[in-house]
C-alpha positions as CSV (number, residue, x, y, z in Angstrom):
1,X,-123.0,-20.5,-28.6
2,X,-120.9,-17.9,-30.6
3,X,-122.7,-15.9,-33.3
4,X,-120.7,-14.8,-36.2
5,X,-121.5,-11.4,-38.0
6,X,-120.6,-11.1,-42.0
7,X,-120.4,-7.5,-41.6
8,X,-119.5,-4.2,-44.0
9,X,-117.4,-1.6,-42.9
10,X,-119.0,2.1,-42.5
11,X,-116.1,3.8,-43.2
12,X,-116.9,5.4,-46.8
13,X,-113.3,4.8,-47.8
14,X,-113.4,1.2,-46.5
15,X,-116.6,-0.4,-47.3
16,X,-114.9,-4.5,-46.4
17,X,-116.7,-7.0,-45.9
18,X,-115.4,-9.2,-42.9
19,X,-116.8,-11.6,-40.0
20,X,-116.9,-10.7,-36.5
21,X,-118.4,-12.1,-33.0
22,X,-118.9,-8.8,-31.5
23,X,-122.0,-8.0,-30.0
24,X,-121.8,-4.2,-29.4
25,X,-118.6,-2.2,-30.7
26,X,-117.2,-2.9,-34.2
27,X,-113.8,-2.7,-34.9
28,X,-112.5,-2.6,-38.6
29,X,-109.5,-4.7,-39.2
30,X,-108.3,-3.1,-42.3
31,X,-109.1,0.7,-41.4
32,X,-109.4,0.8,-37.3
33,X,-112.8,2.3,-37.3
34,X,-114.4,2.0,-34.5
35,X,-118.4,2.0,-34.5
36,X,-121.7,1.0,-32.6
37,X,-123.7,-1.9,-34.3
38,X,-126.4,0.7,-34.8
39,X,-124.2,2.5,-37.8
40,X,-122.8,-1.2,-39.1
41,X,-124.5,-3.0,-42.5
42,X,-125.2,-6.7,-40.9
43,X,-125.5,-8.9,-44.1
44,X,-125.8,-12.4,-42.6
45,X,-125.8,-14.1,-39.1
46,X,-125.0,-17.5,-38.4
47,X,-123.8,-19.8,-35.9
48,X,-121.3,-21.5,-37.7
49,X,-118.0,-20.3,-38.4
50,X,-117.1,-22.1,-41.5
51,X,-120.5,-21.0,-43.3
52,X,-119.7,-17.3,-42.2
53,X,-116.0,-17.5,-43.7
54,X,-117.3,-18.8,-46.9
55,X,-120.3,-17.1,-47.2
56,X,-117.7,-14.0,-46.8
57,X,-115.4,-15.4,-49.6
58,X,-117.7,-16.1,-52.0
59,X,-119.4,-12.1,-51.4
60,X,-116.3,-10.8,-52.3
61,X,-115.6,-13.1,-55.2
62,X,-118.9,-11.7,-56.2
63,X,-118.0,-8.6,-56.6
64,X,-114.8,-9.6,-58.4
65,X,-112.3,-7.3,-56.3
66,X,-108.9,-8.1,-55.1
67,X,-107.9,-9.4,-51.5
68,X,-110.4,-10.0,-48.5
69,X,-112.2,-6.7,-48.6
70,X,-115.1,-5.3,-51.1
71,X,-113.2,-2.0,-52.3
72,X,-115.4,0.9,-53.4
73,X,-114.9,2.4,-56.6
74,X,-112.8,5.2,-56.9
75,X,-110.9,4.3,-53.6
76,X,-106.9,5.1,-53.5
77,X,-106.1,2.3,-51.8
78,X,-107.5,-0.3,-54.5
79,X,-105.8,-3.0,-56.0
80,X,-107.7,-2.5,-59.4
């Protein structure tokens, strides 16, 4: 059975929050960082995909920001 990841990005200048199924290498979609799980911030794991899209929605409508990323303050690339 698949297990999806809600995961945030390490990158200091990315910081999204997105889902993924990988198991040992992460790979931003938004910034192309490429890290080992050890270094990634895991926020929820579940088995079902439609709890881990929403549950990744409603984190970044949360933290009232633009788009399907959490953007750190101060970043240049924000839609703020």
């Amino acid at each position: 059975m698949t297990s999806y990841r809600i995961v945030r990005c390490p990158n200091s200048t990315c910081h999204r929050v997105q889902v993924t199924t990988a198991e040992k290498w992460f790979r931003c979609k938004f910034c192309g960082v490429n890290r080992k799980f050890e270094s990634v911030e895991v926020l929820k794991v579940t088995n079902d995909g439609l709890i881990a899209r929403n549950f990744c929605a409603k984190y970044v409508s949360l933290n009232k920001k633009v788009g399907f990323g959490i953007y750190k303050k101060g970043n240049p690339y924000s839609k703020d």
